[in-house]
RODRENPA-621841 format. One record per residue (C-alpha): residue in one letter; x, y, z. Coordinates in steps of 0.001 Angstrom, whole numbers, padded with zeros to 6 digits, always signed. Layout:
<recs>
AXYZ
...
</recs>
This chain:
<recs>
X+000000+000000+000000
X+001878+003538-000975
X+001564+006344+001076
X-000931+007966-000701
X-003554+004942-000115
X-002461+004863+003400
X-003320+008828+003615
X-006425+008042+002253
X-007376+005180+004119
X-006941+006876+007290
X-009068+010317+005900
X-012040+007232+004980
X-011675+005724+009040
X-011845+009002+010401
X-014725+010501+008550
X-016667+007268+009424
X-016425+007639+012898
X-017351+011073+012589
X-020832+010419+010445
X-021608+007289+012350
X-021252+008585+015523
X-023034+011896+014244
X-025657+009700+013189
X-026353+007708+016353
X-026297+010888+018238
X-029463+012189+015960
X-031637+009452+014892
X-034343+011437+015126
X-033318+013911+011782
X-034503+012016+008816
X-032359+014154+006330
X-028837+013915+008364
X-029571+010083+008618
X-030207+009934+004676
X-027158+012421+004224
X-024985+009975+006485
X-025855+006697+004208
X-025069+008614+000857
X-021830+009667+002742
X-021076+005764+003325
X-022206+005155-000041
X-019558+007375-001485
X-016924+006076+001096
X-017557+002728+000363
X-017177+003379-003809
X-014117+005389-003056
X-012459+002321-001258
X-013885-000038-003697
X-011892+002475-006485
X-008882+002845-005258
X-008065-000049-004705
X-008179-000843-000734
X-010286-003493-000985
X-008920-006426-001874
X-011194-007764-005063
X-010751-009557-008186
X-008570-007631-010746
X-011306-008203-013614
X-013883-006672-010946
X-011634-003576-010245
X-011035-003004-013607
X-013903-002981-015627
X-016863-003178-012981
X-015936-000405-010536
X-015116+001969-012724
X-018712+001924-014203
X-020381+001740-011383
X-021696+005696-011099
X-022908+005421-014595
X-024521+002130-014137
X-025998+003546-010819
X-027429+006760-012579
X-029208+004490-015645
X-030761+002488-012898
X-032001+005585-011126
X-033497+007118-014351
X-034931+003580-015131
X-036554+003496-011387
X-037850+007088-011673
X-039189+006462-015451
X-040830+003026-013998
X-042388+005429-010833
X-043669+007604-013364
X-045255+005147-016291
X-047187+003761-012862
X-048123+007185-011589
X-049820+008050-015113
X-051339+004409-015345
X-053013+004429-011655
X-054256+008609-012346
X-057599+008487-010923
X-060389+010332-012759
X-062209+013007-010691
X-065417+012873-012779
X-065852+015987-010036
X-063144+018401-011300
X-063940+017791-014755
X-067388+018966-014347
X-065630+022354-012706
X-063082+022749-015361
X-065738+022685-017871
X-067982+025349-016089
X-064924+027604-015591
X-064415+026838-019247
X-067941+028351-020217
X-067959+031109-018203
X-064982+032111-019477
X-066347+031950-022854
X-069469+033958-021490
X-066618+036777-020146
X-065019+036996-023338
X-068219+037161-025732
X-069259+039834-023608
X-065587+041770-024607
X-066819+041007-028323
X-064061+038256-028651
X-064778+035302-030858
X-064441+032474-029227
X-066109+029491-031484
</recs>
């Protein structure tokens, strides 16, 4: 391990500690608990990148590498996915259709009486 790995090994430890135990100190903040995870997320990549975790050398070489892009596709596939069922399960609201129409005709009414052609 060079020195620079070693540097950088130690920076990952102690910024652990610090978000872990930052994170057991305030369970009750949903948003500092999601930041902490992403944080480990990113730690865990960065370790898995350069090289301080022991893996295959096919693996470090043409999976990790990838790994941000392939996580990004996946995300836009999830959120693409999340939205093709959002638009399938729409409910109707016979209700606000019935509205939009009235405010529909009385806008026509309001703009026949400016002598606008509407039709």
């Amino acid at each position: 391990m060079t020195r620079a790995q070693q540097t950088v090994s130690v920076l990952l430890l102690v910024s652990s500690v610090r978000y872990s135990s930052s994170a057991i100190t305030c369970t009750k903040d949903q948003n500092k608990d999601t930041e902490n995870h992403i944080l480990t997320y990113n730690q865990l990549y960065l370790v898995a990148y350069l090289g301080l975790l022991p893996l295959n050398q096919t693996v470090q070489t043409e999976i990790i590498p990838v790994l941000p892009f392939w996580a990004l596709i996946v995300f836009g596939c999830y959120l693409l996915g999340r939205l093709g069922v959002a638009i399938f399960t729409f409910n109707d609201v016979p209700e606000a259709h019935a509205e939009l129409q009235k405010e529909i005709e009385q806008a026509k009414v309001e703009l026949r009486q400016g002598k606008i052609d509407v039709d």
